[in-house]
LUMVEX-242712 format. One record per residue: x, y, z of N, C-alpha, C in turn; residue in three letters. Coordinates in nm, 3 decimals. Layout:
REM residues N
     n_u     n_v     n_w    ca_u    ca_v    ca_w     c_u     c_v     c_w palo
       X       Y       Z       X       Y       Z       X       Y       Z  ala
...
//
This chain:
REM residues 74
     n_u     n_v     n_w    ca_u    ca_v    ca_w     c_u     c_v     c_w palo
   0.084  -0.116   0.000   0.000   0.000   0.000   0.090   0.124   0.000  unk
   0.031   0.226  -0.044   0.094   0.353  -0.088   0.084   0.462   0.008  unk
   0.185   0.513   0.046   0.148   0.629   0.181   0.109   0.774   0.079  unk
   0.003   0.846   0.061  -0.003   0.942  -0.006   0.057   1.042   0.079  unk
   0.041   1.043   0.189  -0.004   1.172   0.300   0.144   1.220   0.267  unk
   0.282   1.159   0.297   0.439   1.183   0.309   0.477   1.210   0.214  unk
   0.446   1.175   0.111   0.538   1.177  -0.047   0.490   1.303  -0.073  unk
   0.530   1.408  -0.169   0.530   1.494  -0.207   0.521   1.508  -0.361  unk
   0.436   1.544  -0.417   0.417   1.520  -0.566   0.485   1.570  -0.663  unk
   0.569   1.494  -0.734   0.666   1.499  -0.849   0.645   1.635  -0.928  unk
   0.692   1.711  -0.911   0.638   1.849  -1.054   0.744   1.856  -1.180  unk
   0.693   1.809  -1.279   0.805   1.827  -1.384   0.837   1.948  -1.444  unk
   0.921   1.980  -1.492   1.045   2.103  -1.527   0.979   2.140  -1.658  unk
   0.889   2.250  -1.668   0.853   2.265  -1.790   1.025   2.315  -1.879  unk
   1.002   2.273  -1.974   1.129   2.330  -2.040   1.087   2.454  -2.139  unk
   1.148   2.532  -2.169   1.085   2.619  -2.306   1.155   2.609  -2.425  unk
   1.033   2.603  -2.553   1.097   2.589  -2.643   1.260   2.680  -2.706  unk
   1.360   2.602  -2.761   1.443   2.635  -2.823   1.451   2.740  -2.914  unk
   1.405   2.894  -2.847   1.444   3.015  -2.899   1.559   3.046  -2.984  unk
   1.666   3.048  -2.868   1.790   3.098  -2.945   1.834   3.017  -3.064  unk
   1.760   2.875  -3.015   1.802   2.787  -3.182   1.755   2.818  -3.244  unk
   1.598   2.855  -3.247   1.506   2.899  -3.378   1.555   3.005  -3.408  unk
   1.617   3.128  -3.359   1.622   3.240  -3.401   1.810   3.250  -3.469  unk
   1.856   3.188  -3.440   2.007   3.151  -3.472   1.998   3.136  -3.638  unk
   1.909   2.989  -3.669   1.843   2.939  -3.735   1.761   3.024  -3.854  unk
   1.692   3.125  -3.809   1.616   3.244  -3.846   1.693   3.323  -3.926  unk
   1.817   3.374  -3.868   1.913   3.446  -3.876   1.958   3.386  -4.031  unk
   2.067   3.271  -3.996   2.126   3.226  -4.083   2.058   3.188  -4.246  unk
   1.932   3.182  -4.226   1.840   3.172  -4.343   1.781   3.283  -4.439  unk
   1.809   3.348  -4.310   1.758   3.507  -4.409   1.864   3.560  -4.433  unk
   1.969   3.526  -4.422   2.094   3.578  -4.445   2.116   3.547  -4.567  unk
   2.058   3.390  -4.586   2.118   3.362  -4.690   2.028   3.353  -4.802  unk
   1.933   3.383  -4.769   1.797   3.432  -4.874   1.812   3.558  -4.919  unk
   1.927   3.670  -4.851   1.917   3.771  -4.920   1.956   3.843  -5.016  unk
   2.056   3.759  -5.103   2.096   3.769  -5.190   2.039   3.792  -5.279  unk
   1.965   3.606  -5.326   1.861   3.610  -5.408   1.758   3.700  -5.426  unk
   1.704   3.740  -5.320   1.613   3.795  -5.295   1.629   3.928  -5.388  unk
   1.743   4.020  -5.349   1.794   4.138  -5.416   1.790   4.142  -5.588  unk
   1.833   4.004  -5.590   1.843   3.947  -5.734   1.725   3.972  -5.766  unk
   1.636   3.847  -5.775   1.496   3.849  -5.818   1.433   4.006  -5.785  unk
   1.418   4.075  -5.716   1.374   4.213  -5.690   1.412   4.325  -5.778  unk
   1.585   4.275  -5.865   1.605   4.377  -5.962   1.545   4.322  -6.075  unk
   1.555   4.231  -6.076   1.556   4.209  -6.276   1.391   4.198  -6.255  unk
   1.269   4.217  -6.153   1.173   4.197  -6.145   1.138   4.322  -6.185  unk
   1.223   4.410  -6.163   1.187   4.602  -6.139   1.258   4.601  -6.280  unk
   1.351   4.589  -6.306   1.396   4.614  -6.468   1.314   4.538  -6.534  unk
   1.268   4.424  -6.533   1.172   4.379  -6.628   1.018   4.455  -6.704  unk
   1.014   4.501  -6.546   0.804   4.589  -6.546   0.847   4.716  -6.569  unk
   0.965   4.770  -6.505   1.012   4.876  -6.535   0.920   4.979  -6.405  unk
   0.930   4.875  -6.323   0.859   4.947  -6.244   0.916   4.917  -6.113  unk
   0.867   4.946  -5.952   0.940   4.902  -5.842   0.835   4.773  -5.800  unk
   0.893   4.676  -5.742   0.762   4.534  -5.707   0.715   4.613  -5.569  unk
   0.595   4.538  -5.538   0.532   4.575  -5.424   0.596   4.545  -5.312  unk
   0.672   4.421  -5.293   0.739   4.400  -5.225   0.855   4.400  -5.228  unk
   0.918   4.437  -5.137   1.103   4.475  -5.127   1.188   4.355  -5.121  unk
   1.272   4.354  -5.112   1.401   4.233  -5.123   1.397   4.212  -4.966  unk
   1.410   4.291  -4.857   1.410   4.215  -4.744   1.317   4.183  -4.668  unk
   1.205   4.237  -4.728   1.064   4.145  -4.682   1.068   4.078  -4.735  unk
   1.078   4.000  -4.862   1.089   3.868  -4.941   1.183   3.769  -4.880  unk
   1.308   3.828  -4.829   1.365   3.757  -4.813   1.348   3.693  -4.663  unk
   1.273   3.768  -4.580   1.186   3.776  -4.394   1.089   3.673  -4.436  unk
   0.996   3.699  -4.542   0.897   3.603  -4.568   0.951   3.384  -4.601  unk
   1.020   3.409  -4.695   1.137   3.291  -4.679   1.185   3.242  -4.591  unk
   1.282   3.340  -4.496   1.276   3.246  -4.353   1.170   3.263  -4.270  unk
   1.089   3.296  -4.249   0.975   3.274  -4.185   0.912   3.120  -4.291  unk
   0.892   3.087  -4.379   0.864   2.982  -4.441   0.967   2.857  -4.420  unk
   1.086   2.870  -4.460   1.127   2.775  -4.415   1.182   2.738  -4.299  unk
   1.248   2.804  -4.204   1.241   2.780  -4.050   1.202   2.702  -3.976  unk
   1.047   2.720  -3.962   0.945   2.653  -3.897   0.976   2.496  -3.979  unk
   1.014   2.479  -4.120   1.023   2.342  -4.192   1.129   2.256  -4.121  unk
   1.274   2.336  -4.063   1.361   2.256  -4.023   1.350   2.190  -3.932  unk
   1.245   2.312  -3.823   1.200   2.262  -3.626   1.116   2.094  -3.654  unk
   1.030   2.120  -3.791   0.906   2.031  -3.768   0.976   1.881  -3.794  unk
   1.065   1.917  -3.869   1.126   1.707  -3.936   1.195   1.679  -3.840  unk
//
């Protein structure tokens, strides 16, 4: 038989998710999305001859925000 009254109940250690990895992670992706990004953004604007709606480093924010979250999930 089990003494409830003495034992003291186990509380487990919430942990928090892996920030600085995701954002490390974050970092290094948009870093390296921004190249392209600049790329595709000129010859998009020399092509229409116009400026795109969206800029090279929101395109390139939008990208790692897309793939990021892909690396955490597999």
């Amino acid at each position: 038989m089990t003494d409830f009254t003495t034992d003291t109940p186990m509380l487990r250690v919430r942990q928090a998710p892996p920030k600085r990895e995701y954002y490390a992670y974050f970092g290094l992706i948009f870093l390296a999305t921004l190249p392209l990004a600049f790329l595709t953004w000129t010859l998009t604007a020399a092509r229409r001859m116009e400026l795109p709606e969206k800029g090279p480093i929101a395109k390139a924010w939008t990208q790692a925000r897309i793939i990021t979250p892909h690396i955490f999930s597999a």
